[in-house]
C-alpha positions in Angstrom: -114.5 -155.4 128.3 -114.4 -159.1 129.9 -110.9 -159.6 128.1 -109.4 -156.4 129.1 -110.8 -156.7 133.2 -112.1 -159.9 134.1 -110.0 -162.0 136.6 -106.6 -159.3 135.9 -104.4 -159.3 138.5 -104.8 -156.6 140.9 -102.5 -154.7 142.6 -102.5 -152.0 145.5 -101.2 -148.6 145.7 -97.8 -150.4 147.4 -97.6 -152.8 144.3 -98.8 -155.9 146.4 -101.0 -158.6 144.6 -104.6 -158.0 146.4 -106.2 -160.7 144.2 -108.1 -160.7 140.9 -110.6 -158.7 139.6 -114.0 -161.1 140.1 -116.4 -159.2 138.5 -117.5 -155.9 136.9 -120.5 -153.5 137.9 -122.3 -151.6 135.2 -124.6 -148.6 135.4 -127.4 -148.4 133.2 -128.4 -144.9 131.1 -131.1 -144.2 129.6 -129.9 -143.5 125.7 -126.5 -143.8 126.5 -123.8 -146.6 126.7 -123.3 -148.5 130.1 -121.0 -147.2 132.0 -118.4 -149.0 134.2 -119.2 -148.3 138.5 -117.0 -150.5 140.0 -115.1 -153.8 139.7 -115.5 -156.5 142.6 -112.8 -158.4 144.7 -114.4 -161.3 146.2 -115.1 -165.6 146.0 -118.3 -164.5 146.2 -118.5 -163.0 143.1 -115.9 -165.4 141.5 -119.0 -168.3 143.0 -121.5 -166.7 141.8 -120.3 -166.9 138.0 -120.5 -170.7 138.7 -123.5 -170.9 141.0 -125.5 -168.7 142.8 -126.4 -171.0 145.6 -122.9 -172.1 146.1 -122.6 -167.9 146.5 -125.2 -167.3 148.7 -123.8 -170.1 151.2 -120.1 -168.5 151.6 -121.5 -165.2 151.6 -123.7 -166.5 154.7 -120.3 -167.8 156.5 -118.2 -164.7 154.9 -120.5 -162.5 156.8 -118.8 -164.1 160.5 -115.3 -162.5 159.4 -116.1 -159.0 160.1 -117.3 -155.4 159.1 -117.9 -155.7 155.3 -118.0 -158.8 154.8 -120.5 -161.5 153.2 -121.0 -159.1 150.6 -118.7 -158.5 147.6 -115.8 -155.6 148.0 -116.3 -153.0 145.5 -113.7 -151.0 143.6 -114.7 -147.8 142.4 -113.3 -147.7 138.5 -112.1 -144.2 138.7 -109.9 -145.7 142.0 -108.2 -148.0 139.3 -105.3 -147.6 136.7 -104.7 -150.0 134.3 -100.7 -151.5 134.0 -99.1 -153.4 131.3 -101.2 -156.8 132.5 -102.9 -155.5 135.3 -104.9 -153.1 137.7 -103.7 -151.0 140.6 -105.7 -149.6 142.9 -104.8 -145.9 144.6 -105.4 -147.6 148.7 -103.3 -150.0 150.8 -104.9 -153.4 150.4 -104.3 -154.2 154.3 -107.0 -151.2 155.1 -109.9 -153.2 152.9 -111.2 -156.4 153.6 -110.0 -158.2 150.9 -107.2 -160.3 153.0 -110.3 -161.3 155.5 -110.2 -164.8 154.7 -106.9 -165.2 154.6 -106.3 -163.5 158.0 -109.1 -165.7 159.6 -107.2 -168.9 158.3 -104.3 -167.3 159.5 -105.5 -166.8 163.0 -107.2 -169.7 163.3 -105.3 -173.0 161.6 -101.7 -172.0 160.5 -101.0 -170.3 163.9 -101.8 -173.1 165.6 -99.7 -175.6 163.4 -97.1 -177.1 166.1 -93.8 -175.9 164.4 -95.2 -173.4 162.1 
């Protein structure tokens, strides 16, 4: 399961590159095999696997970028289809908020880049 999902490329229902997949959420049954919820979009889940301090601090300051954010975007799995090499999920990537930090940095240092 890690092989197969874990940091794949994903892609939105317009084929754009919306990042990787950071992690995977399981659900627990009782007498039966785990079950896959949801996979997760976000550095702090990709932190996390490293350090959960170092997670905890960005989710802090990810939490000043908006509505959903400082928490991990989830996927549900039945949302996904799986491609050659990657995932593709059936919503436009610009209606989640999984281009947040980009858009921040984009507002506020490129744009204000004399010449850029």
């Amino acid at each position: 399961l890690i092989a197969d999902v874990l940091d794949k490329q994903l892609c939105d229902v317009n084929g754009k590159k919306a990042g990787r997949i950071d992690g995977v959420v399981l659900v627990l049954r009782r007498e039966k095999p785990p079950r896959i919820a949801y996979v997760e979009v976000s550095p702090i889940t990709l932190l996390a696997r490293f350090s959960t301090r170092l997670a905890h601090w960005y989710a802090r300051r990810d939490e000043r970028l908006g509505k959903g954010r400082g928490v991990p975007f989830r996927i549900p799995w039945n949302r996904l289809t799986q491609e050659k090499t990657s995932f593709k999920m059936d919503v436009d990537a610009e209606s989640t908020p999984i281009y947040a930090l980009e858009d921040w940095l984009r507002e506020k240092i490129v744009d204000h880049i004399p010449g850029g």
